[in-house]
N, C-alpha and C positions, 0 to 999 in steps of 0.2 A: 778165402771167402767164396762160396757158391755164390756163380750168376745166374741172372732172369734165365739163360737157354738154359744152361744144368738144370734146373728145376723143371725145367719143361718137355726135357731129354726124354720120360717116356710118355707124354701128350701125343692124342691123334693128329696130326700133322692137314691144312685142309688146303687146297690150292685154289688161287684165284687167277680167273682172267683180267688181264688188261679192262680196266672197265668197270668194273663185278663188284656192287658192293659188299663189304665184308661187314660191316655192320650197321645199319640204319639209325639215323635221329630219332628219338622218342622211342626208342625200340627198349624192351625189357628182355633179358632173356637168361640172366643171370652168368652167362658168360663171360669166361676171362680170355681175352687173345694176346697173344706174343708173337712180334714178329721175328719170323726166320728169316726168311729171306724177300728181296723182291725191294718196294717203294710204292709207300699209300699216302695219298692226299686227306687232311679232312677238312672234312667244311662243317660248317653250322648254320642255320634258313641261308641255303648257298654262297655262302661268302667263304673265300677259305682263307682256314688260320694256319694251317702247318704243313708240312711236306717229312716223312719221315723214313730212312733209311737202311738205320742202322739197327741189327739186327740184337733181337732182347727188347727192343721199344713193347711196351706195353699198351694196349689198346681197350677201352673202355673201363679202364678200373675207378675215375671218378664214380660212375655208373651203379658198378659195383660195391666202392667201399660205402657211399650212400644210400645205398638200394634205393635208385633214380634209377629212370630210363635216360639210355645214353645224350649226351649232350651233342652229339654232332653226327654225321654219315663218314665211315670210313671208306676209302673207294681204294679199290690197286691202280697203282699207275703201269705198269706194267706188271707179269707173271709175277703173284707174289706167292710164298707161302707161310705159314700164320699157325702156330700153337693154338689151338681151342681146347681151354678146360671148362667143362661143363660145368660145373659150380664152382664158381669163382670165390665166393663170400666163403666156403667150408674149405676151398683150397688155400687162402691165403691163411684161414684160422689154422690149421692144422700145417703150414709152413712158415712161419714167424719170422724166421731169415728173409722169406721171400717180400712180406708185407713191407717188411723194415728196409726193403730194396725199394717195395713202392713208394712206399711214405718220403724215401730220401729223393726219389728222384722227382714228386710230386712236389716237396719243398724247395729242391732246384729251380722248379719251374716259378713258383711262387715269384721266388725272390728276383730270380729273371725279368718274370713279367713289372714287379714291384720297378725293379731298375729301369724299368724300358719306358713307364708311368713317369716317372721322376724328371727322367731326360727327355721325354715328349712335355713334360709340364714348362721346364726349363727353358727350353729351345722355342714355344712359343711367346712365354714373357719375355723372351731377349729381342724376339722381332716382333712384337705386338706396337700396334701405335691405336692411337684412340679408337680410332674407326674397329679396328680387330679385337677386342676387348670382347666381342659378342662370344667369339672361338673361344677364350680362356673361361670365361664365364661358362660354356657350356661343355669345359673339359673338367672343371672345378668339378660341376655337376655330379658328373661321372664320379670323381675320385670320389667325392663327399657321398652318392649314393654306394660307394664300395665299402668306405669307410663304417657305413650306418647302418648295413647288413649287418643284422645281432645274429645269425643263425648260430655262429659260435656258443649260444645261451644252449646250444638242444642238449649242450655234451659238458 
């Protein structure tokens, strides 16, 4: 099976500073990036969610497979360097192997996030006493406005 690099093995290659965003919140650009090398942070209205590594991690393909503007700022933590394919949506049509790498490691993440929901739900009904009830009630929230998201209806 071809990996994320393979695929990207003859992509312009584009380097970043320490620092140096690689790609902006709400930003459209149609671009697809793959990380080579290096470690980027992202964040979302400045909070951050993730820290990533390893190299082949894919960056803004949400963005992409929905033609949204990206969800978060990706920053280098230190000297990174980063695949940019300029058309992202006509690259992945036109590489099907590669989609079905995104899709699977988008569904990783899902199911991750689902699990880490579950266990945060859990962990606070075991220590919850009357008074804390406000927290479970406004985690409930959360879940049930995830749950109630129809956007699933578009497709």
């Amino acid at each position: 099976m071809t990996t994320l690099l393979e695929f990207c093995a003859d992509q312009p290659v584009v380097s970043f500073a320490a620092g140096e965003a690689i790609l902006g919140e709400n930003l459209k650009d149609g671009k697809l990036r793959v990380l080579k090398k290096g470690v980027v942070e992202i964040t979302k209205r400045g909070t951050i969610i993730n820290r990533l590594s390893s190299p082949g991690s894919v960056l803004g393909e949400i963005g992409i497979l929905l033609d949204l503007p990206f969800g978060g700022t990706v920053t280098a933590v230190e000297p990174t360097d980063v695949y940019v394919i300029e058309n992202g949506d006509l690259f992945l049509q036109q590489h099907p192997e590669m989609l079905k790498l995104v899709t699977r490691l988008l569904a990783r993440r899902l199911r991750n996030l689902t699990d880490e929901l579950v266990e945060i739900r859990e962990q606070i009904e075991a220590r919850s006493t009357e008074e804390d009830l406000g927290y479970l009630g406004r985690f409930d929230d959360v879940l049930r406005r995830l749950v109630d998201h129809h956007s699933d209806r578009d497709f």
